[in-house]
Structure formats: structure tokens, C-alpha cells
ROTOR-681054 format. One line per field, with one value per atom (N, C-alpha, C): residue number from 1; residue in one letter; chain; atom name; z, x negated, y negated. Coordinates in steps of 0.02 Angstrom, whole numbers. Example, Ala and Ser with C-alpha at 12.3 -4.5 7.8 and 13.67 -1.06 7.14 Angstrom:
residues 2
seq: [1, 1, 1, 2, 2, 2]
type: [a, a, a, s, s, s]
mol: [A, A, A, A, A, A]
atom: [N, CA, C, N, CA, C]
w: [390, 390, 390, 354, 357, 394]
u: [-660, -615, -660, -642, -684, -645]
v: [284, 225, 165, 112, 53, -2]
This chain:
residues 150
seq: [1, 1, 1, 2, 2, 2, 3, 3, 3, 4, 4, 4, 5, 5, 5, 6, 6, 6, 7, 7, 7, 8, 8, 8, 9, 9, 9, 10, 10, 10, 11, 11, 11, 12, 12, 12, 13, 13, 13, 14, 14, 14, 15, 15, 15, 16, 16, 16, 17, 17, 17, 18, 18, 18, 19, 19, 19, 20, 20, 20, 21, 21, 21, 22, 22, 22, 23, 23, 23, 24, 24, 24, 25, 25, 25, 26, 26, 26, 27, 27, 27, 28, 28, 28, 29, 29, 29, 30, 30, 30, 31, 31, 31, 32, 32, 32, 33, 33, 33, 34, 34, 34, 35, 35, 35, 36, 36, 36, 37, 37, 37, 38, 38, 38, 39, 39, 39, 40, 40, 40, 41, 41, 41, 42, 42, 42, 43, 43, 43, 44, 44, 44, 45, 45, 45, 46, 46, 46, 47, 47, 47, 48, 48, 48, 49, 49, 49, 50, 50, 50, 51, 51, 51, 52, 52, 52, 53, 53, 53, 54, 54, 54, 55, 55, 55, 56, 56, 56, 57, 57, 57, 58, 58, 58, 59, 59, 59, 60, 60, 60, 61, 61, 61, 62, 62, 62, 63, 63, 63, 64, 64, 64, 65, 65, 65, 66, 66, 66, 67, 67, 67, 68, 68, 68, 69, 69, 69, 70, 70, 70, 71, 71, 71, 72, 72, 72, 73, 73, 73, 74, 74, 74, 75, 75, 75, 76, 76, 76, 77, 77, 77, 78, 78, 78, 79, 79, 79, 80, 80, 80, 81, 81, 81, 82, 82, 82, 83, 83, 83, 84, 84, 84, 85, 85, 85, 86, 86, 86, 87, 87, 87, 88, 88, 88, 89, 89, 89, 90, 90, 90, 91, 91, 91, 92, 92, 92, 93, 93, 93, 94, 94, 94, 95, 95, 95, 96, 96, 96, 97, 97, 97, 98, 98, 98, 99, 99, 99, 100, 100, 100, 101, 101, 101, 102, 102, 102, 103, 103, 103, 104, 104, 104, 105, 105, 105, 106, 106, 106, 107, 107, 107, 108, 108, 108, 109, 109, 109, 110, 110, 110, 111, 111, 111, 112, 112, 112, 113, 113, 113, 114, 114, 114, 115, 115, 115, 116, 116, 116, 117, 117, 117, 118, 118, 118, 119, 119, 119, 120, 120, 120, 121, 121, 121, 122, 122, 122, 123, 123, 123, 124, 124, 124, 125, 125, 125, 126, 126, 126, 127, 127, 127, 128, 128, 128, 129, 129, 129, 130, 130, 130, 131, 131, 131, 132, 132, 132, 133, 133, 133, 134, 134, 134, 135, 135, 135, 136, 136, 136, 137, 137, 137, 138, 138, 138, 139, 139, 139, 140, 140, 140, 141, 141, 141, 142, 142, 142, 143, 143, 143, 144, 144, 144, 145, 145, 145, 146, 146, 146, 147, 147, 147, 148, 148, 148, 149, 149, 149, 150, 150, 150]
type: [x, x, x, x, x, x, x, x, x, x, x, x, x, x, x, x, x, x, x, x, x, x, x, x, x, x, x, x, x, x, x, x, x, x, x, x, x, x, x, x, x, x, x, x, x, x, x, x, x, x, x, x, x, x, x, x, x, x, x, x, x, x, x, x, x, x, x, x, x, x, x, x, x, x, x, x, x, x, x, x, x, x, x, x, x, x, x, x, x, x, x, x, x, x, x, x, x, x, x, x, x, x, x, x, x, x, x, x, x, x, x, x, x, x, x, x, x, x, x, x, x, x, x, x, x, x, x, x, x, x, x, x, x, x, x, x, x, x, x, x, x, x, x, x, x, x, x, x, x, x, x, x, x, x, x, x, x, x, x, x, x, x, x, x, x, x, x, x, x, x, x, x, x, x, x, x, x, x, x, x, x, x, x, x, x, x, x, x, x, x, x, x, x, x, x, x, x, x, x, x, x, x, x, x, x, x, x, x, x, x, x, x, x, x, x, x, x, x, x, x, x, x, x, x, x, x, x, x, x, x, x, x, x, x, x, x, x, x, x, x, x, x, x, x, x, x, x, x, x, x, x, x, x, x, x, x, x, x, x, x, x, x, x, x, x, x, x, x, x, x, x, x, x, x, x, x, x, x, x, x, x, x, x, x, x, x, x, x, x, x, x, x, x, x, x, x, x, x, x, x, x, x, x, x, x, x, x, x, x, x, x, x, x, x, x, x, x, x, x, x, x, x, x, x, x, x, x, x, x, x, x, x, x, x, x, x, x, x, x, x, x, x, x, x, x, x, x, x, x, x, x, x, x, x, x, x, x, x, x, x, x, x, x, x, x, x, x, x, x, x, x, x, x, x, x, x, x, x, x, x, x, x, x, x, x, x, x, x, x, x, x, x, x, x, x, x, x, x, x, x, x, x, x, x, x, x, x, x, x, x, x, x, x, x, x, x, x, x, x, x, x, x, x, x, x, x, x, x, x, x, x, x, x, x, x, x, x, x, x, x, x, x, x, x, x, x, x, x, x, x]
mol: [A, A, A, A, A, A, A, A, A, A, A, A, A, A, A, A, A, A, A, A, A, A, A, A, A, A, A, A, A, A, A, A, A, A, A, A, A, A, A, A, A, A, A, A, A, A, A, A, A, A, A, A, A, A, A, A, A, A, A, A, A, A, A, A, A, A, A, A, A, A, A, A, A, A, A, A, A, A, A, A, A, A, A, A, A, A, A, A, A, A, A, A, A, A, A, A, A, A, A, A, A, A, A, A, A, A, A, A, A, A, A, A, A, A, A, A, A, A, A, A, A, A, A, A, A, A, A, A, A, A, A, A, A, A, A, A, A, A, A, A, A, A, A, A, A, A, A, A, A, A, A, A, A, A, A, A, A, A, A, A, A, A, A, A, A, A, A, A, A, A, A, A, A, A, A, A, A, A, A, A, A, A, A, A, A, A, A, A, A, A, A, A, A, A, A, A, A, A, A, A, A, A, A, A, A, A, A, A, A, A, A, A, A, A, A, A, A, A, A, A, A, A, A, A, A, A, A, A, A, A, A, A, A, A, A, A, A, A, A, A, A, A, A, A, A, A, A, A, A, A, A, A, A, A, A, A, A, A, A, A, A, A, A, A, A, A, A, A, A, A, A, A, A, A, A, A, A, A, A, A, A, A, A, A, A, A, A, A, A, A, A, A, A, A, A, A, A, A, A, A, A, A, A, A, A, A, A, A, A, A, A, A, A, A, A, A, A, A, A, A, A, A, A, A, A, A, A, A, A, A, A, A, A, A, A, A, A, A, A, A, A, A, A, A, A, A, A, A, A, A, A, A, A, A, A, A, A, A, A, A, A, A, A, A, A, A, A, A, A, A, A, A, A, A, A, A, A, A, A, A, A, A, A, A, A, A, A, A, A, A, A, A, A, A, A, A, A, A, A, A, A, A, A, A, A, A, A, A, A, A, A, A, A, A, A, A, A, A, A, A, A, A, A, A, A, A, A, A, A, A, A, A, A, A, A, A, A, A, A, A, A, A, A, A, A, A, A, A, A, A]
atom: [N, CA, C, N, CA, C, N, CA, C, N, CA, C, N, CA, C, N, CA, C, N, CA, C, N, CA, C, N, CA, C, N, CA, C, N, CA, C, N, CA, C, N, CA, C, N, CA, C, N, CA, C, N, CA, C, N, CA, C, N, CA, C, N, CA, C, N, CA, C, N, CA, C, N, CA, C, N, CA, C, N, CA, C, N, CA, C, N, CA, C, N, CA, C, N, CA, C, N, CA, C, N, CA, C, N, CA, C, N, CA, C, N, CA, C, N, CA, C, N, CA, C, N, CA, C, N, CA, C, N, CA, C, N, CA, C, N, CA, C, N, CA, C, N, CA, C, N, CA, C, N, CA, C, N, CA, C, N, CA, C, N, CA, C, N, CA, C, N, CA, C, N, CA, C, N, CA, C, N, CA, C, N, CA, C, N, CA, C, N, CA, C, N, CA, C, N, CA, C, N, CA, C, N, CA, C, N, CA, C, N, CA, C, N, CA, C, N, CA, C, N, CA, C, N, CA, C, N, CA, C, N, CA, C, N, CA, C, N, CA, C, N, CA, C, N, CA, C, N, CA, C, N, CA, C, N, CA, C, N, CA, C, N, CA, C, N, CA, C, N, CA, C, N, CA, C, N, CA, C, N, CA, C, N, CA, C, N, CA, C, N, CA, C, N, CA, C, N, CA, C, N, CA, C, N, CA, C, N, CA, C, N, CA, C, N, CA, C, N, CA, C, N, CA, C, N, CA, C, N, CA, C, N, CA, C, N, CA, C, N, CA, C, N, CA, C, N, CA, C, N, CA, C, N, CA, C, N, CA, C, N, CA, C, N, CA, C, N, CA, C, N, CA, C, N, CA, C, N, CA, C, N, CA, C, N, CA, C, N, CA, C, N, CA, C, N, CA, C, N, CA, C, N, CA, C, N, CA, C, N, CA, C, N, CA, C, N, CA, C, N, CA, C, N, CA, C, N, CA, C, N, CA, C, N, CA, C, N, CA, C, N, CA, C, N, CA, C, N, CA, C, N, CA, C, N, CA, C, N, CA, C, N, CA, C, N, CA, C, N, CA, C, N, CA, C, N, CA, C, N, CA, C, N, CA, C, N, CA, C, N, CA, C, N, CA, C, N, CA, C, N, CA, C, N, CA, C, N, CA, C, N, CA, C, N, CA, C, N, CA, C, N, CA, C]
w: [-1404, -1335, -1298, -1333, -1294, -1308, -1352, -1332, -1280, -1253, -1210, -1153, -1147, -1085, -1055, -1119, -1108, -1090, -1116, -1088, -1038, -988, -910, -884, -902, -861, -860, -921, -915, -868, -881, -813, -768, -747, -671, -645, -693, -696, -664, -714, -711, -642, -651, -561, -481, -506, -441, -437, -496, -496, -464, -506, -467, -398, -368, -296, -256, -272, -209, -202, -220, -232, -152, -130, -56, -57, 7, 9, 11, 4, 20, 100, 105, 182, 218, 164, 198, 170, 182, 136, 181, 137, 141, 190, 246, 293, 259, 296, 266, 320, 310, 323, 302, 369, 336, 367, 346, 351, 339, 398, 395, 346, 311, 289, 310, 337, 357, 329, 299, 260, 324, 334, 389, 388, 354, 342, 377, 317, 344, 320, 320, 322, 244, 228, 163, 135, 178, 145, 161, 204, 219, 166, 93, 54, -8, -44, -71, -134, -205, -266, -331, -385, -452, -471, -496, -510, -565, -612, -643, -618, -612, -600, -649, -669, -736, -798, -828, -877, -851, -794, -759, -706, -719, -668, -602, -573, -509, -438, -393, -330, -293, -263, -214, -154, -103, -35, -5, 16, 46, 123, 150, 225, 261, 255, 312, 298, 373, 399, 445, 395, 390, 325, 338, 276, 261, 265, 254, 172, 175, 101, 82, 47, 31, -10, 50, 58, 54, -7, -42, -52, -58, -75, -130, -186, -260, -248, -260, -306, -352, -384, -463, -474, -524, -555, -559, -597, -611, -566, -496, -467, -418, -391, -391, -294, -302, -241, -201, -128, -92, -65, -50, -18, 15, 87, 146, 201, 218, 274, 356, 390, 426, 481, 507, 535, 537, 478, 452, 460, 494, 521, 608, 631, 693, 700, 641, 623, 593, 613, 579, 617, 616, 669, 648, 635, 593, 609, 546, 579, 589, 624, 593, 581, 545, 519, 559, 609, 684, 657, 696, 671, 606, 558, 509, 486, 511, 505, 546, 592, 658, 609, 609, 560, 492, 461, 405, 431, 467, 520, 535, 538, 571, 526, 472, 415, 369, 365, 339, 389, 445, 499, 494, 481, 496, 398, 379, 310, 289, 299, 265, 357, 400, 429, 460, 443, 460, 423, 421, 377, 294, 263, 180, 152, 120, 84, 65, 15, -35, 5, 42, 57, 18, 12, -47, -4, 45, 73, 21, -51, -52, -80, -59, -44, -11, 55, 151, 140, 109, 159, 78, 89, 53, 103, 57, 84, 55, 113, 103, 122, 109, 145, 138, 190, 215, 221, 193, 210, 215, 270, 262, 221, 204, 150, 180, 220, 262, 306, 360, 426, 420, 346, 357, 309, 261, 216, 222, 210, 192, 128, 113, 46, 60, 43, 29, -38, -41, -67, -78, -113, -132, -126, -105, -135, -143, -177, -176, -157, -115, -82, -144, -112, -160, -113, -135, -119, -45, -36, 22, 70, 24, 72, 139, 144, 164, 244, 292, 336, 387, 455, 479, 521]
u: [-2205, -2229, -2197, -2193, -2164, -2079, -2063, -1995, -1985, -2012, -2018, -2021, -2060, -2063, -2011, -1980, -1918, -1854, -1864, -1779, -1802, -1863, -1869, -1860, -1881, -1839, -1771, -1749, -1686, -1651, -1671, -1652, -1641, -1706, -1726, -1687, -1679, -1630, -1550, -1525, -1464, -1458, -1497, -1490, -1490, -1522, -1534, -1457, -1458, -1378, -1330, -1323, -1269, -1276, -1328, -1332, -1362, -1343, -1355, -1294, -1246, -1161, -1155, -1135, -1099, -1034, -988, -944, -905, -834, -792, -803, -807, -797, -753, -703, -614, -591, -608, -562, -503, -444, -377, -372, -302, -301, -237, -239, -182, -143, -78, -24, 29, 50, 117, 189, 228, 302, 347, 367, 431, 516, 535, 601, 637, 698, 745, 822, 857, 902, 972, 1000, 1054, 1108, 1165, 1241, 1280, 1314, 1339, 1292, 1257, 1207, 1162, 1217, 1187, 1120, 1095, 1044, 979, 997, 939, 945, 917, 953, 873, 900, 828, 863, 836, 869, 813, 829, 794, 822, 750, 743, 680, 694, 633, 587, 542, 505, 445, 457, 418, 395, 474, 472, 448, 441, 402, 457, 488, 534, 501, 557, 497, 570, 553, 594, 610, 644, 640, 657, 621, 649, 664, 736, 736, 735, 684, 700, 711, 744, 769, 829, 857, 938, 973, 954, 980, 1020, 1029, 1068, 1039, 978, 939, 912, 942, 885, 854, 847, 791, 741, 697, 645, 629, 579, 576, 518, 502, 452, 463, 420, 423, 392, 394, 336, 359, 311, 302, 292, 332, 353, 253, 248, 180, 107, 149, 86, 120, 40, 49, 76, 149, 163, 147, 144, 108, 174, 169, 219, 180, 191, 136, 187, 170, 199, 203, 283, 288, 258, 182, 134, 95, 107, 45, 73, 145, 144, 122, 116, 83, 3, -14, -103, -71, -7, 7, 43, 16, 49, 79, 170, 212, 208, 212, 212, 285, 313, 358, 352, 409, 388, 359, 356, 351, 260, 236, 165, 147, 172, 125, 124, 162, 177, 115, 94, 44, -9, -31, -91, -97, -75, -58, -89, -85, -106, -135, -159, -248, -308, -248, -334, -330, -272, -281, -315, -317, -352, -425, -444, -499, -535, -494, -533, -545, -468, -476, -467, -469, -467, -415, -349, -263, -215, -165, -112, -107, -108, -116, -36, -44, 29, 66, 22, 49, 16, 63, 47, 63, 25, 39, 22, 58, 41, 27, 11, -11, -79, -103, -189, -214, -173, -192, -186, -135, -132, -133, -151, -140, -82, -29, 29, 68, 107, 134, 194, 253, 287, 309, 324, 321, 419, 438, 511, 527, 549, 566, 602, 598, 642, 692, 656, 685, 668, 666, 640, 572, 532, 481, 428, 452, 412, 430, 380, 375, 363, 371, 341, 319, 239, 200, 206, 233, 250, 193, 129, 104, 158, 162, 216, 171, 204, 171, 247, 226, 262, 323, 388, 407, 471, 495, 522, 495, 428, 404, 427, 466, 456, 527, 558, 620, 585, 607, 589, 675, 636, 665, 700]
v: [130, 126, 68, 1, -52, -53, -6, -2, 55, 124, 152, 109, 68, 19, -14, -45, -80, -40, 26, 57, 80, 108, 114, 39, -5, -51, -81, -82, -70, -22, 36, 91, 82, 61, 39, -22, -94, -139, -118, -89, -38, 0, 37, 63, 39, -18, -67, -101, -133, -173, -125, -58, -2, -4, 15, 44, -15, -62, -118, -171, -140, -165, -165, -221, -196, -190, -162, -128, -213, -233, -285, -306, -358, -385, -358, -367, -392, -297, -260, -178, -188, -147, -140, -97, -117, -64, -11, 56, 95, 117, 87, 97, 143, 155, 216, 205, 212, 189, 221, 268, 317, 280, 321, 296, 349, 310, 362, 333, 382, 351, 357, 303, 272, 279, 321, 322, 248, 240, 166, 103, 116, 49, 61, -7, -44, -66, -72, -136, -76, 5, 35, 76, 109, 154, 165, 235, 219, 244, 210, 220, 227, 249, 237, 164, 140, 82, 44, 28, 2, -48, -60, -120, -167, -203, -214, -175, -153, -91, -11, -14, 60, 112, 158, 187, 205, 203, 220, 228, 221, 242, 172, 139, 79, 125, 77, 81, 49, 34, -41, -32, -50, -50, -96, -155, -204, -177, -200, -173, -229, -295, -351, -365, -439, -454, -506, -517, -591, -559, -522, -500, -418, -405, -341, -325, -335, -310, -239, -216, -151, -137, -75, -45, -10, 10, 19, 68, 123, 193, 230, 185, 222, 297, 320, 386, 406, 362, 359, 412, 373, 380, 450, 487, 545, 536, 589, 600, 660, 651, 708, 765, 827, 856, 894, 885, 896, 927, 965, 1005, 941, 966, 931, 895, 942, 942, 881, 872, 800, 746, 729, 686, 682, 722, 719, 678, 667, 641, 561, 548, 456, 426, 371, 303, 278, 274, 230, 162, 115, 51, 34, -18, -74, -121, -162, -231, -277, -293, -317, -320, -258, -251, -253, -244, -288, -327, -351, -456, -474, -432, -474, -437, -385, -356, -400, -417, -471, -534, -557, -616, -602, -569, -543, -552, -532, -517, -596, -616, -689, -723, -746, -760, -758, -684, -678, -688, -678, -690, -776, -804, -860, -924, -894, -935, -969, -943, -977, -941, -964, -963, -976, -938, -963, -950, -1003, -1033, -969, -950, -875, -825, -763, -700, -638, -582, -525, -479, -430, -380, -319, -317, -269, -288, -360, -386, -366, -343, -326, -242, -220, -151, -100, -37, 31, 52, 64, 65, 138, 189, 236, 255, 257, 272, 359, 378, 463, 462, 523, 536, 593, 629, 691, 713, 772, 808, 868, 881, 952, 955, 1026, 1041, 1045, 1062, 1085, 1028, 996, 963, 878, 841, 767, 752, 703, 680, 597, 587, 549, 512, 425, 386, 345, 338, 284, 225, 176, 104, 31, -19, -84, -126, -165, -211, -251, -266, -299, -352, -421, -454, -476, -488, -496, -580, -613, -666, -662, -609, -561, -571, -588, -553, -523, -489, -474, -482]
């Protein structure tokens, strides 16, 4: 009987803890980022590439020479192939804006400028590339060589 007692409150314990979790202050915004591959131009190009023992795709999109700055998606993770349509429902960013969106949420989280930045702390990040007249493909990516700018 008094162990009956004890696993309803345990239960009841357990369930309270689950469902009174609040959501993050700060949630990740999601971003999407057309790649378009550039003839001529070096530094814009997208290749197989490992990244910490893991194959996966880079994308380099600066079309400077200060550096490259890449985006990684993993073999791993699952890609979308979505009819051309569905980009009409997305707001591409550029680097421009999410340097300032980046600054927004450090701002508002910590108050200023913080030493070390990790945009893939700030954003759920995708980049979209056409394939044809009719299909895209949806890139999960995580940020890479971020201190690159433009």
C-alpha cells in the first residue's frame, strides 16, 4: 500500500517536471539562403567535403577573396526536394542581414557585442538550390569558417 503511494507520486512528480518546462527565451530564427553556382567565380562553388570525419556538401558563398566562408550539410542529414513553387513561401537572406539579425539577438540576449559569435547558436539554417526548371533542393547546413566576412 505505501509503496503504491509512492509510485503515484512519483508519477505525479514526473509529470509536473515534464509539462511545466518552458519554451527557451532566446529560440533560433530560420533562415534560408539561395546558392547559385557563378561561372568564373572561384571562391562561389559547392563541393564534397568531409567535416570532422563526416562527408557532407560545402557551400561556399562569399565572392570575395577575404576568405571562405561555408556552409556544411551533412550526407547525414535528411534533404528536401520540393517543387519550384515553394520557393515563392521564402525570404532569402544575405549576408548583409544576418550580420544585423545576429546583432539583434546577441543584443537582446546578452546585452552587446560578445567576443565569440556561433551563428549556428542564432539561426536554423537552410540553404535552397535549384536543380532544374521545376525542383529545389533543401539543405539543412551549420555554419562554418564564420569569422570571414564580406
Amino acid at each position: 500500500m505505501i509503496a503504491n503511494k509512492n509510485y503515484l507520486f512519483i508519477l505525479l512528480f514526473i509529470g509536473i517536471a515534464v509539462f511545466s518546462q518552458e519554451k527557451p527565451p532566446y529560440p533560433k530564427d530560420t533562415i534560408h539562403i539561395k546558392y547559385e553556382f557563378k561561372t568564373g567565380n572561384t571562391w562561389n562553388n559547392k563541393f564534397d567535403r568531409k567535416y570532422k570525419g563526416e562527408k557532407g556538401i560545402y557551400f561556399n558563398i562569399v565572392t570575395n577573396k577575404s576568405g571562405d566562408l561555408a556552409l556544411f550539410a551533412s550526407h547525414k542529414s535528411k534533404f528536401d526536394t520540393l517543387n519550384i513553387d515553394y520557393i515563392k513561401s521564402i525570404k532569402f537572406l544575405d549576408l548583409k542581414k544576418i550580420k544585423e539579425l545576429e546583432s539583434n539577438y546577441y543584443k537582446d540576449r546578452f546585452g552587446g557585442n560578445p567576443w565569440i559569435k556561433n551563428k549556428n547558436a542564432v539561426f536554423v539554417t537552410y540553404v535552397i538550390e535549384q536543380i532544374n526548371e521545376d525542383c529545389i533542393v533543401k539543405y539543412p547546413v551549420i555554419w562554418r569558417n564564420e569569422g570571414v566576412t564580406d
